[in-house]
N, C-alpha and C positions, 0 to 999 in steps of 0.2 A: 506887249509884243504885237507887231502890226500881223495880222494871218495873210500871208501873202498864198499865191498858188504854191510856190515851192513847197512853203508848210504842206499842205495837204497832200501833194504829191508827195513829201516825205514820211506823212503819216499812212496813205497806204503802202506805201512800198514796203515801212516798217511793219505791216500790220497790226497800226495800234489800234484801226477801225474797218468799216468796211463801208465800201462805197456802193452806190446805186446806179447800175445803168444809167445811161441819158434814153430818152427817146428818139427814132430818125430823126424828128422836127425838131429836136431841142439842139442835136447833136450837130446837124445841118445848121441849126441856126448860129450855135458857137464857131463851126467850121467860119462860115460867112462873115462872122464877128472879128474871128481873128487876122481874115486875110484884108479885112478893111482896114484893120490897124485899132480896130474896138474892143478894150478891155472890158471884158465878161463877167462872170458870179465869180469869186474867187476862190471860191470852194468846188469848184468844177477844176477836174486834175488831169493831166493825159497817164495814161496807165502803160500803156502800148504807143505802138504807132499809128494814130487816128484813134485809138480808144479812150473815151472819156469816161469820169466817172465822178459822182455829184457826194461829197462828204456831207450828209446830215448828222451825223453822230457822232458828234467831237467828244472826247473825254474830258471827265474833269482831271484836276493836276495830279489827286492822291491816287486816281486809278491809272493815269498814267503814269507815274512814279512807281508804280505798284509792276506794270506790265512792262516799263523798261529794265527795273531790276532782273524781274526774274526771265525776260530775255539775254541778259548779261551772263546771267546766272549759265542758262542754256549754253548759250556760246563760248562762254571758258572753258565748258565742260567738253565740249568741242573741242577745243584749242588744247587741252589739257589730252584728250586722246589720241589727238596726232602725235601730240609731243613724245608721246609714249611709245608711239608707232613708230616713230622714228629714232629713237633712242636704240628699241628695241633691234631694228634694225644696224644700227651703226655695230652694235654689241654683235651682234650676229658676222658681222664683216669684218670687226676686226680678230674674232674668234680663230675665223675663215685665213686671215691672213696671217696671224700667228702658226695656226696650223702647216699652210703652206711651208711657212720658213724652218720652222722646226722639225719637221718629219724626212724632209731631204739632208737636213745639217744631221739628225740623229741616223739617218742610213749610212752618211758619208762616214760618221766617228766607227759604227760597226764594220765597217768593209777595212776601216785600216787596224782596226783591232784584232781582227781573224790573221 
């Protein structure tokens, strides 16, 4: 797999690693690089808007393997609490609406009973 910029921009975004400041001069110089139309280190990432940052500490594949898991793991568990949250809520609404309908129908049956 060729490592392009995008890789690395993807790997910190994901936080598979962490990256390193640039310095002014270094920062400035990729600035300069890129508006001349100079493709630069490839492992130089933008993070922000104007912020770069220099990936030395690539994973190997079993600790990446290892760390995409158990962010997966993370995030279903996420996704799995929403569900929940929202489930919870529908149940709560339709409870609400049941109630609505039944408590006026059950006055009306008393009032013609008397």
């Amino acid at each position: 797999m060729k490592k392009t910029r995008e890789y690395y921009e993807a790997l910190l975004d994901f936080g598979f690693v962490k990256g390193e400041n640039l310095t002014k001069s270094e920062e400035e110089q990729h600035r300069a690089n890129m508006r001349n139309g100079i493709e630069g280190d490839a492992n130089i990432a933008e993070v922000g808007a104007g912020v770069y940052r220099r990936v030395n500490d690539e994973p190997d594949m079993e600790a990446f393997i290892k760390w995409y898991m158990l962010k997966s793991l993370y995030f279903s568990r996420a996704i799995r609490s929403c569900l929940v949250f929202f489930v919870v809520i529908a149940v709560i609404g339709i409870a609400i609406g049941l109630l609505a309908y039944i408590v006026p129908t059950m006055l009306e049956w008393s009032r013609f009973s008397l």
